[in-house]
N, C-alpha and C positions, 0 to 999 in steps of 0.2 A: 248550643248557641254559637252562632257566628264571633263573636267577639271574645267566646273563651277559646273555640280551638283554633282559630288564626291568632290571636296571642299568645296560644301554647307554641304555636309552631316558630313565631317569629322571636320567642323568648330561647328555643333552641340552638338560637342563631350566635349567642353571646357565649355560649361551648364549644362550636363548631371551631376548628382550627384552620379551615379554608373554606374561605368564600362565605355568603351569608345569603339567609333565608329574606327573597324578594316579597312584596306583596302588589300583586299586579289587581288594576280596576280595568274592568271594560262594562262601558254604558253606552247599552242601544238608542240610536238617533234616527229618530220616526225619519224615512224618506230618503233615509242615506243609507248605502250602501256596504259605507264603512262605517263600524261604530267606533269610538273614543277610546283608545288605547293608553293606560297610562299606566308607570311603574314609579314606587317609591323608592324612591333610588340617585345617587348625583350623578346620570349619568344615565342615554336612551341606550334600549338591549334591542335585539333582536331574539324574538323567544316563538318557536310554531310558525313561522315562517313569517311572521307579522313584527313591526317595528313598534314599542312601547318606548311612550315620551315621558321623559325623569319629571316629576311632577310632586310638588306638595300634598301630601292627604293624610287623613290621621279617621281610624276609630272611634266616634264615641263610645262613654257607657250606653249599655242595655237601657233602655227608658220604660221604665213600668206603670202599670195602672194601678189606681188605690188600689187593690185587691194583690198586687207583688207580682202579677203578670205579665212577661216582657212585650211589651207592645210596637217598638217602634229602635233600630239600629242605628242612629246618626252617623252616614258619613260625610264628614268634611272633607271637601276640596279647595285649594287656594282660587280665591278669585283675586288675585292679584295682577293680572294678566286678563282676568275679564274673559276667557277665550270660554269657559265653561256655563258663565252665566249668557252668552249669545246665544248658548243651543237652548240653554233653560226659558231664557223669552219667547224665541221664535216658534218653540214646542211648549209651550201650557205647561212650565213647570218641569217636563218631561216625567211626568204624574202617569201611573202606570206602566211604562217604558222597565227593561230589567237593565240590571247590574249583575254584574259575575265577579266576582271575586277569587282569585285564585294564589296559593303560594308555590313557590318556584326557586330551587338553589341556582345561584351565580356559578358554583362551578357543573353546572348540570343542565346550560338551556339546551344542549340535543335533546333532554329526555322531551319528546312531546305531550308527554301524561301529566299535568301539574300536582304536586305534594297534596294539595289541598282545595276543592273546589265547589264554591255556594253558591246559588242563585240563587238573585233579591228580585222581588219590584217594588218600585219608587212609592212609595205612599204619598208622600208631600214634598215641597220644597222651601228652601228659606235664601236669601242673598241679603248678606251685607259686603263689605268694603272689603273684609279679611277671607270669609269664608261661602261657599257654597253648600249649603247641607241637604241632602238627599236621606229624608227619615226612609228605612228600607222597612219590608214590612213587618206588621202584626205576629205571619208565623215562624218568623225569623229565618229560616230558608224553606223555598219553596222546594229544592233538589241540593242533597249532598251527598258528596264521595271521598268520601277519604276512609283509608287510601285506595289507590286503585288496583295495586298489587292480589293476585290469587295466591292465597295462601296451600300451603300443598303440606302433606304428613312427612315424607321423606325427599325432598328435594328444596335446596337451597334459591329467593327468589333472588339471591344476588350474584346467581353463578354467571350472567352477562355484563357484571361489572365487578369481575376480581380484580382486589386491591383499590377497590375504588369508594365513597363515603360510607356506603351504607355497610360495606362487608368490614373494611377495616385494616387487612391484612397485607402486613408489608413486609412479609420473609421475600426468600428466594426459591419460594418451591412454584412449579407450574401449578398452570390452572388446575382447580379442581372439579371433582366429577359431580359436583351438586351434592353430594352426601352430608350427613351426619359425622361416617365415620372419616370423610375427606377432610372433613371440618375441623375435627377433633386433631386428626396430625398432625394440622398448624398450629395446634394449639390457641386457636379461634374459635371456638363452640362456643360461645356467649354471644356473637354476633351473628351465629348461624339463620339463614332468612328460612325454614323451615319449622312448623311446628307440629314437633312428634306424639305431641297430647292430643292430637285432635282427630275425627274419626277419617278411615279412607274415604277417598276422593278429593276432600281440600273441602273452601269454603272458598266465595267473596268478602274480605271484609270492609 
């Protein structure tokens, strides 16, 4: 479900010792060109060669049917500013229309691959004074990828960013040669981005 593994990821964020885990919205706008770009955050990024505007929004809970089945994702947007309920009038709600949701590290917008990435469509809408809610749908993502990394048996997938978040490693030795046993030298094997369990050729996970 959307709401556990974007919470998972942005709960990562309070471990993290630099920079913190974004959560960026993009909501398609029937007859525009560009759709609505927005990041949680105090402050607009530039991330994929596109400009995201620092904006209020928050997750609801999963909204389920008598029967415990998740039906419906609420997300709220601040309508404080009014700017989101103008597309929601002028588009019927913007009912049908997607949403993309994706997460993204602050110290990491060159990567153009985002951490984490869902597409919704809009099922309904609601506006009050405080907030804008776009219930997303029934099957809670129509398309996800996380992550988007190829997993590989003997080759590290963090050998293009040594010493950098995900490898971890901040000796003095040169780069290494994507190994296991490279790995092991630095006395880094627990961070190694290869996994030796698994059968040749790799997998997507």
């Amino acid at each position: 479900m959307l709401n556990l593994s974007v919470a998972g990821m942005l709960e990562k964020s309070l471990l993290a010792s630099d920079g913190v885990w974004l959560l960026l919205v993009e909501v398609a706008i029937p007859d525009s060109g560009e759709p609505l770009r927005l990041v949680r955050n105090s402050e607009d990024i530039v991330w994929n060669g596109c400009s995201w505007t620092a904006f209020n929004f928050k997750l609801g809970e999963v909204i389920e049917d008598i029967e415990g089945k998740p039906e419906a994702v609420p997300l709220q947007i601040s309508n404080i500013t009014q700017i989101v309920q103008a597309y929601v009038e002028k588009h019927n709600g913007l009912t049908g229309t997607t949403v993309t949701l994706r997460v993204v590290h602050s110290q990491h917008l060159d990567n153009t691959l985002p951490e984490l990435e869902e597409i919704f469509t809009v099922q309904s809408t609601t506006c009050d004074s405080k907030w804008v809610t776009f219930y997303l749908g029934s099957d809670i993502s129509t398309q996800l990828r996380f992550p988007f990394r190829r997993v590989l048996k003997n080759f590290c997938a963090w050998r293009d960013q040594y010493k950098g978040l995900e490898c971890g490693y901040a000796g003095a030795l040169p780069a290494c040669d994507g190994t296991l046993q490279s790995c092991r030298a630095r006395g880094n094997a627990m961070r190694y981005g290869g996994e030796p369990s698994i059968p040749e050729g790799g997998l997507y996970a």
